[in-house]
N, C-alpha and C positions, 0 to 999 in steps of 0.2 A: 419562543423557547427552543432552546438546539437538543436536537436528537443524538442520539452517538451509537451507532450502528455496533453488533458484534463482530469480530473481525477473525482471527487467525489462533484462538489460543484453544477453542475443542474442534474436535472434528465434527463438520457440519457442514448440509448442502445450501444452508444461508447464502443468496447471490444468487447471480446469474450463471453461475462457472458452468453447470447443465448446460447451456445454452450457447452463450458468445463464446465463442473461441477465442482459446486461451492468448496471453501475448505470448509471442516469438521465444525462445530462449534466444539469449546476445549468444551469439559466437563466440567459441570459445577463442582464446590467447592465439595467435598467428595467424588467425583467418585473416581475409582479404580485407571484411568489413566489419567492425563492432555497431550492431542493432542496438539502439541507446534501448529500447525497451520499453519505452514511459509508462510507470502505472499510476496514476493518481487517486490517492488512497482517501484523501478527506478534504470538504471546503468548509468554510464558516466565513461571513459578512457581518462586520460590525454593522454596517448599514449600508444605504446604496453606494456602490463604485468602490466600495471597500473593503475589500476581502484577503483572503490567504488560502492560498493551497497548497498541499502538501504530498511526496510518494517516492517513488524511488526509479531511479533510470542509472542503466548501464552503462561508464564512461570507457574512454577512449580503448583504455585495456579489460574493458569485459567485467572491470569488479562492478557489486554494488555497490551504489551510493547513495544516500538520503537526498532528498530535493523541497525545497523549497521556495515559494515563489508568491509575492505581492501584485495588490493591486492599489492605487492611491488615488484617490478622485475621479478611477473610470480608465485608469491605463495601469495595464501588467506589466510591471519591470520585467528582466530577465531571471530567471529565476538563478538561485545560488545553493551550490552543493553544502549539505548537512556537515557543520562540523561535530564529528562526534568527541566526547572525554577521549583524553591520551591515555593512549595504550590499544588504541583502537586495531584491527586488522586492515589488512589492503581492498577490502570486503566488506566493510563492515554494518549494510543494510544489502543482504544480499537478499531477494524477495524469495525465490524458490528454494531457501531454507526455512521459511516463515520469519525474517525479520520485516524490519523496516522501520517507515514513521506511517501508524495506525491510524493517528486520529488529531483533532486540532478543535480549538474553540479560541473563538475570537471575540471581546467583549469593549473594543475601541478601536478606532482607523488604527493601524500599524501597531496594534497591543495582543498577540495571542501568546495562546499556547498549546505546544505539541506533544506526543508522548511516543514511542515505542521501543522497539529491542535492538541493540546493537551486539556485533561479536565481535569481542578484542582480539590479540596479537595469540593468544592460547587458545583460541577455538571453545571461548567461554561465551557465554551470552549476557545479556545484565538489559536492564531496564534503564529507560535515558527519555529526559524531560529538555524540552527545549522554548526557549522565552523569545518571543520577539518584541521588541519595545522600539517604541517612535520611528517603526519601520524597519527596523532593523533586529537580523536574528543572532542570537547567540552562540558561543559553542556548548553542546548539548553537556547538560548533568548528571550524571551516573547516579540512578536509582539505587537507594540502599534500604539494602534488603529487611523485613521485620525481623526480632534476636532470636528467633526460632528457624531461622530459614537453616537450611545443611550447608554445613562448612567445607565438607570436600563432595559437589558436586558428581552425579554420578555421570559416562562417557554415554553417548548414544548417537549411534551414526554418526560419530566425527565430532559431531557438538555436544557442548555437555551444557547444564543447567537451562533449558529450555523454557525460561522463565521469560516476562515483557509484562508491557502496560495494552491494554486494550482499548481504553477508551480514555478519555478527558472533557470536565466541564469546569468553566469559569462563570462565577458569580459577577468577578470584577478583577481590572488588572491586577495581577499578582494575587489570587485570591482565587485559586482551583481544586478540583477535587480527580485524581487519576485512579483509574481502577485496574486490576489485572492478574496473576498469579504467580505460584513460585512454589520451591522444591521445599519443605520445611527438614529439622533435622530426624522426621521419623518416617523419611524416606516416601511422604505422600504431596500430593501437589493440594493444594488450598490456596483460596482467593486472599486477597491483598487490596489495600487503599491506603493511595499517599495525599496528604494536605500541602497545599502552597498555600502559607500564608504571608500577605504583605513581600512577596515577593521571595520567600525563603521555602524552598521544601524539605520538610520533616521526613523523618523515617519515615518509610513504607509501614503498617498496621497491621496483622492476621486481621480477617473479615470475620466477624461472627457466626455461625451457622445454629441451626434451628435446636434444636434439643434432644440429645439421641444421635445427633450428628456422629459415625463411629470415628474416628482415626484412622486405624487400619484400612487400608484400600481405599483412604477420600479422593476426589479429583475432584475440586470442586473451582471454581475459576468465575470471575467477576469480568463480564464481557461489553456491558455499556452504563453511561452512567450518565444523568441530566442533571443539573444544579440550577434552582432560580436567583432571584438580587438579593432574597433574603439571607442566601448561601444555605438553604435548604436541598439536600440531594438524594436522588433516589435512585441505586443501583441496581441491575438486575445480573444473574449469570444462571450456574447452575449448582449442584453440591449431586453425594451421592448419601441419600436416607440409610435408615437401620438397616431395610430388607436389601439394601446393595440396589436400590434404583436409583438412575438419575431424576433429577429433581429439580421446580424452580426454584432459583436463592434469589429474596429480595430482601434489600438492606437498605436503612434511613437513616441519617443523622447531618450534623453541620460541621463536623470536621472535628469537635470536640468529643463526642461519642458515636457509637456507630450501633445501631439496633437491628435486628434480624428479624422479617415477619413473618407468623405461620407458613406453613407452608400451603400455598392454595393446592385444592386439589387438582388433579387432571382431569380437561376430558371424561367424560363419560363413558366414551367408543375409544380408549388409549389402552396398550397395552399396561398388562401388571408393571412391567418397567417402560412408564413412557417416553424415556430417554429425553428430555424435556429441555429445548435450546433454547433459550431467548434469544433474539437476535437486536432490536431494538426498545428503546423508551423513549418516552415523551410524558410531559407531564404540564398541565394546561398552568396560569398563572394562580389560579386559588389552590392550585395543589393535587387535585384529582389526576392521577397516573393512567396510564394503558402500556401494556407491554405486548409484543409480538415475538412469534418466534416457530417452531416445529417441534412436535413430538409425533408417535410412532404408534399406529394399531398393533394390536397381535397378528395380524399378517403382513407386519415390518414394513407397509407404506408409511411414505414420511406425509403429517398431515399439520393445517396452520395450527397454529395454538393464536388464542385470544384471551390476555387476561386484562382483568379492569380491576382500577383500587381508586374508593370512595371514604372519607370519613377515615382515612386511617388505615381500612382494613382493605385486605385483596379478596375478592370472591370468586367461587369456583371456576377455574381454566375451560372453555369452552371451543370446541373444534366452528374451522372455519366452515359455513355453508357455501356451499359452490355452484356454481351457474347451472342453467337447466342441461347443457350441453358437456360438463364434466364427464370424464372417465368413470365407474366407481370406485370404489375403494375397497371395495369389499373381494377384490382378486387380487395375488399375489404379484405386485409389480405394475399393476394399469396406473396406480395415479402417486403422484409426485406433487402437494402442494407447498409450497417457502411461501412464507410471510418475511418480506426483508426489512421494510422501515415502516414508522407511526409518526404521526404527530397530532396534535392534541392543540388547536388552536383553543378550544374551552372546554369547560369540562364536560363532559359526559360526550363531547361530541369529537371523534376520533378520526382516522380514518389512514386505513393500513393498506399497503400496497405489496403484490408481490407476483406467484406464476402458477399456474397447474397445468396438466393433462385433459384435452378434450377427448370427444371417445374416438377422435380419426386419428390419434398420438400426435396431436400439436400442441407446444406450448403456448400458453395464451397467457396475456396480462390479466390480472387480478386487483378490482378494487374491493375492499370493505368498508361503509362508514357507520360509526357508533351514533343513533340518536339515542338523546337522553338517556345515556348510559347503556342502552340496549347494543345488541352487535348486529348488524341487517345480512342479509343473506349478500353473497357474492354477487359482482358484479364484471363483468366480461369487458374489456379493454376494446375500444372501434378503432382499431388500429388503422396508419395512413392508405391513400387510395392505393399505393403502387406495392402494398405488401400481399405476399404469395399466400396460396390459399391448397385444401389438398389434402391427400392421406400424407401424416408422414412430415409437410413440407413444414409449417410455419414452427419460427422457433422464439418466437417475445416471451415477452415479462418484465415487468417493473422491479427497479432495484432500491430505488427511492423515494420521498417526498419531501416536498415542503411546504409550510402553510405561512402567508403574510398576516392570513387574519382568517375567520371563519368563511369558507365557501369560498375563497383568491388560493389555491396551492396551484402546485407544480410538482407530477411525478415522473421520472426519469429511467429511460432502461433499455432494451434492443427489440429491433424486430428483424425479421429475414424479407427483402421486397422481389421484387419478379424476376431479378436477374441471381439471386438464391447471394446477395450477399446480405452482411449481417450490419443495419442501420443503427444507427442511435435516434432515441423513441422520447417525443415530448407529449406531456397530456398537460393540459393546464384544465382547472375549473377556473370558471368566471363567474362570480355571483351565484353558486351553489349550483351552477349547471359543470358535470364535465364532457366538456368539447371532444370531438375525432382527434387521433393523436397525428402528429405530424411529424415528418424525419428532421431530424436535427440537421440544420448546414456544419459543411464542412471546409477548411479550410481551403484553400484553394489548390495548394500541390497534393491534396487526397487523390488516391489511387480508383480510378475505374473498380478495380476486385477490391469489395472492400471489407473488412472487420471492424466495422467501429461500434463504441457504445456512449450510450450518454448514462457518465457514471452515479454523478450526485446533483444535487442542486439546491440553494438558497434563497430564498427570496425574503427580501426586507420591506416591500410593499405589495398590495396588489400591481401585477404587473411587471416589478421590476424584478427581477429574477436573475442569478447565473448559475452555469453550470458548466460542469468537467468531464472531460469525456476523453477518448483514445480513440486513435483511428489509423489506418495506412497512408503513408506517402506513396508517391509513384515511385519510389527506390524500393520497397516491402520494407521500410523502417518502422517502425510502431511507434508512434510518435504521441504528445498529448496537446488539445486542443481546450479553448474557455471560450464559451458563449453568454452575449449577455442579452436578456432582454427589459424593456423599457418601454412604461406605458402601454403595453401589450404587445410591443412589435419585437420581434425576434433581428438583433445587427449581425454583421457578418462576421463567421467565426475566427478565429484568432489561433494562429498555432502557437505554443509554450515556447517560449524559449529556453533553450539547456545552458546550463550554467557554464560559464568561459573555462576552461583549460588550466586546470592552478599547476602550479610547478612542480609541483611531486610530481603529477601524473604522468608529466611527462620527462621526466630525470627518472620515473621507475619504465618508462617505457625502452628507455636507453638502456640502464643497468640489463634488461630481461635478455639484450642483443649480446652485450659488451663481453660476455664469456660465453667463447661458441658449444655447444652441448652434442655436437654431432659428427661424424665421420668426415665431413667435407674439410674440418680444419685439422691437418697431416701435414708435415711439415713435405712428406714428396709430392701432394699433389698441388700446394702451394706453390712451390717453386717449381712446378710445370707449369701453372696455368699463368703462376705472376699475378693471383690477384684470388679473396678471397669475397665473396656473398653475402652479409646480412640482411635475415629479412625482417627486416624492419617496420613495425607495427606505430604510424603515425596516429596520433592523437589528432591532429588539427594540421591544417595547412601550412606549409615553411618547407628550411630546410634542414637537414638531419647532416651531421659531417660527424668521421670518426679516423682514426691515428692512430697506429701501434708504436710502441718505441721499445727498446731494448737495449742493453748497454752489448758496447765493446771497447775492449781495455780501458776499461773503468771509464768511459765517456757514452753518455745518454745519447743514442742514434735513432732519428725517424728508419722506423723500417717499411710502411705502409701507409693510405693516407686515400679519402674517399669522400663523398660527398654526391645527398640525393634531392631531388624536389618532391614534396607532397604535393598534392593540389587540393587534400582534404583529409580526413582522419580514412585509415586504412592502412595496408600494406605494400611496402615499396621496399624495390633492391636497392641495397647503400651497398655499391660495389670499391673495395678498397683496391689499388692497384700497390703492388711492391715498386719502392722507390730500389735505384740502382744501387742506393748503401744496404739495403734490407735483403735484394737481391744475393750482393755478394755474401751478406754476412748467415743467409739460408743455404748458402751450395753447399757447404762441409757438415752442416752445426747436425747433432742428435739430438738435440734439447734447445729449447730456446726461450725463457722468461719475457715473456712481453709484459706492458703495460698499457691497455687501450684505452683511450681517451671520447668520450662522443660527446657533440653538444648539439642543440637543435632549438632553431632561432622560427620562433612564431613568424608566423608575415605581418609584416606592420608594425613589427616590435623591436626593438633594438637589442632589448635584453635577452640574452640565450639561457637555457639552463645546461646544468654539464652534468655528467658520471665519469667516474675513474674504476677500471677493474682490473685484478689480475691473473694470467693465468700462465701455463707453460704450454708449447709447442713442441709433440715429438714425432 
């Protein structure tokens, strides 16, 4: 049964963000180098060697882009950039706005499906569902909206309608259930669910909310969602109650109706408002649920939330118990517990992974597992032999799991080792024991200083496991890597490969040169030097060539003419020199209309792409 993690639509410290350091921001427009960025955001395995993953990385010129990327019998293609609906921006999965692609389920070799937020050409944002069939993906579907959403979006920070999907589950191809939120027209935000049936997705749905639910001031948002073969699905998020508290929202139905359950209580020890985040579901094959997630004491520590639902019904919310060596919680600021993922091989028996506070201020990995419906007190993470120890020093925690069957999971996450950089962290249980965790391999151009984490992971047998991860190059690229393991042995890691160079990106890379924006291009200091500079931001290795031309009595004359080598995506001078006719026809002129011409021929490729621009010279 696939999990679906909560992801980017409430503010929440769900994850490891505490911890691992952050990726890089790419460089912006003209720098030297564009930092692809990789974040990979979500995997799913139809079965062994078969998988998809999904996230976003920054191309040649810095915009976001969606990404994409197969595996087919035990090898990962290259992965290929997200096309999104037209109308899209130059940007249009930019991660550090909160877009992207969130989430992915995958229910056959080469059959998933993806969901998240794109921003068009208007600095709008929209929700977009994306299909991949017999291996192949498609270009993404523009989410539409339920007939209550707001018709003129309100403007904030730049972006307006701050809407997306957050999670997605497939019972079977073409046959999904996505969850998420959206602006309605009385100006408040409320949860949403869209059906794919047989391959067709339906209007997006207002989510139900509990009774009493007000209007006025809701924010209520659907953040992960699990579906079984029956196409039975059960959503978790959050809503805001009468008294103006956050709240858990869980929702059931199969796509024909959609039901809302009580609302379980908080915690015992939670604040009057326990600000209450689910962050993931699972729910076992007879149906029995667990959800995971964080709410808040009255002295504003963030603490795990544990709930369980049996027979139908969810029973009271109950805080996570923590290892004899926790922080306590009873001081303003000592303890920080996230519960990040669950999964529910059977019922009543659980087992959730995530981080807290020791009382030397280290973060430490976090197990819990459910017997017989019961929730056991915490358990402490035996992290690998070479991680740092200390006041202060260690920084782990689990961000994930996965179960092949009862007592065979794989949880995934970072730790900091003796040379204070930040690993990626594997714990497997074997037969209901869990083992020392171990650092994740890494690709082989990984950087000595490094930032890696081991993000998520899938496993479709005992043993056979993969998982996705980020880590440093020895250039400081932030690059993404996939590990696979088999029969219990861990093979060697595998760097992502980024999607090839498509032609826009690099005819907008031209266009960005082809009309100069700066002082340099004056028609006196032109024709002193005889030659003008672009600097030139290469996508990919080749050569870059550019031509200015300009009429004289009535006849089209080369007046300049240039050509540079890349040897890789970055920044290079494409110096144009003045030919002898451009020469002459700059000594007198006060004005001069040009028309400049660039193309730039990949290496290995025959085919060039070109731009045409115009401007004047005074």
């Amino acid at each position: 049964m696939t999990r679906k993690p909560a992801t980017w639509l409430l503010s929440t410290v769900v994850g490891l963000a505490a911890f691992a350091p952050s990726v890089a921001a790419a460089s912006s427009r003209g720098s030297t180098q564009v930092n692809p960025s990789i974040q990979l955001q979500a995997l799913s395995c139809a079965s062994t060697g078969n998988c998809s993953a999904v996230g976003g990385y920054d191309d040649g010129l810095a915009d976001g882009q969606g990404l994409l990327v197969t595996e087919t019998a035990g090898r990962w293609h290259q992965a290929v950039e997200a096309q999104p609906p037209s109308g899209a921006g130059f940007a249009p999965f930019k991660l550090s706005d909160g877009g992207g692609i969130a989430d992915l389920s995958c229910t056959a070799p080469g059959d998933c499906t993806a969901v998240g937020r794109y921003t068009d050409s208007r600095r709008v944002d929209h929700g977009v569902m994306f299909t991949e069939a017999h291996g192949r993906w498609r270009r993404g579907v523009r989410l539409r909206l339920p007939l209550n959403a707001v018709s003129t979006p309100r403007r904030r920070s730049g972006v307006v309608d701050l809407l997306g999907l957050a999670g997605v589950s497939c019972s079977s191809p073409g046959n999904c259930v996505a969850v998420g939120n959206y602006e309605t027209n009385a100006e408040v935000w409320d949860a949403m669910l869209v059906v794919e049936r047989h391959g067709h997705w339906s209007r997006a749905v207002e989510a139900p909310l509990p009774s009493g639910a007000p209007i006025e001031g809701q924010n209520a948002a659907l953040l992960t969602v699990t579906c079984n073969h029956a196409r039975q699905c059960t959503a978790a998020g959050a809503y805001v109650d009468p008294s103006g508290h956050q709240q858990s929202l869980l929702v059931t139905g199969s796509g024909g109706g959609w039901a809302v359950a009580p609302t379980p209580p908080a915690p015992s020890d939670a604040n009057s408002d326990p600000n209450i985040i689910p962050s993931s579901i699972a729910c076992a094959d007879s149906g029995a649920c667990a959800a995971v997630g964080t709410y808040i004491n009255p002295l504003q520590n963030s603490l795990g939330l544990l709930l369980s639902e049996a027979g139908g019904a969810w029973a009271p919310g109950t805080g996570a118990t923590l290892p004899a060596d926790a922080a306590p919680a009873g001081t303003v600021g000592d303890q920080t517990v996230v519960l990040s993922s669950v999964a529910c091989p059977q019922a009543g028996s659980c087992t959730a992974v995530g981080w807290y506070f020791d009382n030397y201020e280290n973060g430490e990995g976090l197990l819990i597992t459910q017997s017989n419906g019961v929730w056991q007190p915490g358990t402490k993470v035996t992290l690998p032999t070479n991680a740092v120890s200390g006041l202060e020093k260690q920084s782990a925690g689990l961000d994930w799991i996965s179960c092949a069957s009862l007592g065979n999971c794989l949880a995934t996450g970072v730790y900091t080792d003796i040379g204070y950089n930040s690993q990626g962290l594997l714990l497997s249980e074997v037969n209901g024991v869990w083992q020392s965790g171990v650092e994740s391999p890494l690709p082989r151009n990984a950087s000595m200083v490094q930032y890696a984490a081991a993000d998520q992971s899938d496993c479709t047998a005992p043993g056979d496991c993969t998982v996705i991860g980020q880590y440093d190059n020895r250039s400081g690229d932030v690059l993404g890597y996939i590990l696979s393991e088999r029969a219990g042995s861990w093979g060697r890691a595998g760097e992502l490969r980024l999607p090839r160079v498509n032609a826009a990106e690099a005819r907008l890379s031209l266009l960005e040169i082809l009309t100069p924006q700066h002082r340099l291009a004056r028609l006196a200091r032109i024709r002193s030097s005889r030659h003008f500079d672009y600097a030139y931001q290469a996508v990919e290795a080749g050569t870059a060539a550019a031509a200015w031309f300009a009429r004289r009595d009535g006849r089209r004359v080369q007046i300049a003419i240039g050509s540079a080598h890349a040897a890789g995506p970055g920044r290079i001078t494409l110096r144009l020199h003045l030919t002898g006719a451009g020469h002459r026809l700059l000594v007198d002129a006060k004005r001069v209309h040009v028309t400049a011409v660039g193309a730039f021929r990949p290496r290995g490729h025959h085919r060039a792409v070109s731009a045409v621009a115009g401007f004047t010279l005074s």
